[in-house]
C-alpha positions as CSV (number, residue, x, y, z in Angstrom):
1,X,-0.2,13.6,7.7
2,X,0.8,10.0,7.8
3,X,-2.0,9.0,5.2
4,X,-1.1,11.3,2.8
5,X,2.7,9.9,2.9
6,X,1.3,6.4,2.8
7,X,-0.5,7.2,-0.5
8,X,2.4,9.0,-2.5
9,X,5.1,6.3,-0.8
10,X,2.7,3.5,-2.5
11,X,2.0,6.1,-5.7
12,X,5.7,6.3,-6.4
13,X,6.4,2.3,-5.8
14,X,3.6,1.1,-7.4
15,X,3.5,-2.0,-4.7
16,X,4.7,-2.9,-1.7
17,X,4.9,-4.9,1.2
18,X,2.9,-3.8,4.4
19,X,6.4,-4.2,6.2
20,X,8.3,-2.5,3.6
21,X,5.6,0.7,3.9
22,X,5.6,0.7,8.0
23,X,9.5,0.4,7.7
24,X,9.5,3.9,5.6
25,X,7.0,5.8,7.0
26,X,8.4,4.9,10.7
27,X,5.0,3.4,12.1
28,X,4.0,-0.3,12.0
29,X,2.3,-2.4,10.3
30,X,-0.7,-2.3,12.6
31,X,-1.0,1.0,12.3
32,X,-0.8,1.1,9.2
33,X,-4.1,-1.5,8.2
34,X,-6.7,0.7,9.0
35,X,-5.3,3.3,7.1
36,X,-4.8,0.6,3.4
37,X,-8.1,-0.3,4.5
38,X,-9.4,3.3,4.1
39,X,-7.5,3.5,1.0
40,X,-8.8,0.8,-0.6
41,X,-12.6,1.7,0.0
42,X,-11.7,4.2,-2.0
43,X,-10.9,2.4,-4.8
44,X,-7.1,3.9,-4.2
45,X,-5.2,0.6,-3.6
46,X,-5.7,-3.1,-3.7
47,X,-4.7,-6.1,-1.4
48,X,-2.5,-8.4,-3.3
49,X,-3.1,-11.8,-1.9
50,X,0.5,-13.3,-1.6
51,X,1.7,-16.9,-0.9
52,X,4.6,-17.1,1.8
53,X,7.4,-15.1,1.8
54,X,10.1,-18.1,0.7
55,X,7.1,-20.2,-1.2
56,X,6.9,-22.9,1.4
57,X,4.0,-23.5,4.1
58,X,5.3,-23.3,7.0
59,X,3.8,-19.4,8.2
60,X,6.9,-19.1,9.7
61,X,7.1,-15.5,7.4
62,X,6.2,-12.4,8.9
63,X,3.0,-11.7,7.9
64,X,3.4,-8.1,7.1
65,X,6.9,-9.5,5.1
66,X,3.6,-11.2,2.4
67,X,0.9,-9.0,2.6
68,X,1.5,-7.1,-0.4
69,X,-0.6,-3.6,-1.8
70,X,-0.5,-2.2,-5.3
71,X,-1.7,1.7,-6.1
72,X,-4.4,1.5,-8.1
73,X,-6.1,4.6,-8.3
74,X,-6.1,6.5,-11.9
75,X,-2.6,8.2,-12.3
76,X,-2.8,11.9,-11.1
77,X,-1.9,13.0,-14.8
78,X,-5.3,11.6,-15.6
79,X,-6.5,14.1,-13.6
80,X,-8.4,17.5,-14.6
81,X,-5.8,20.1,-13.6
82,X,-7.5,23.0,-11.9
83,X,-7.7,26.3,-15.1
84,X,-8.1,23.5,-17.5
85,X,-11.0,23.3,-19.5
């Protein structure tokens, strides 16, 4: 399930670019919104607001190139592992 690769792809990097995450997972980056936006609902990930890509103002950047999402979601060795107690 593409979600579920979205989640550990941004879970092992930390943060990354909405480009950078439809390049690896092989979809695009309009597919992939709907889904970040699901994710971070849930308290899961968080939009980065970015500047352009070289620092100028031109918007001549891809805008998927700047738009930038960090995992933020407590780390999974945080969590209560199942017999534990």
């Amino acid at each position: 399930m593409i979600l579920s690769r979205l989640s550990n792809y941004l879970r092992e990097r930390r943060r990354a670019s909405l480009a950078d995450m439809a390049l690896a997972l092989k979809s695009t980056p309009e597919a992939l919104g709907p889904m970040l936006d699901t994710l971070e609902r849930k308290g899961r990930v968080r939009r980065i607001e970015g500047e352009a890509g070289c620092g100028s103002t031109c918007c001549k950047c891809d805008p998927a190139a700047v738009v930038v999402y960090e995992w933020a979601a407590a780390e999974t060795s945080a969590a209560v592992q199942p017999g534990a107690g």
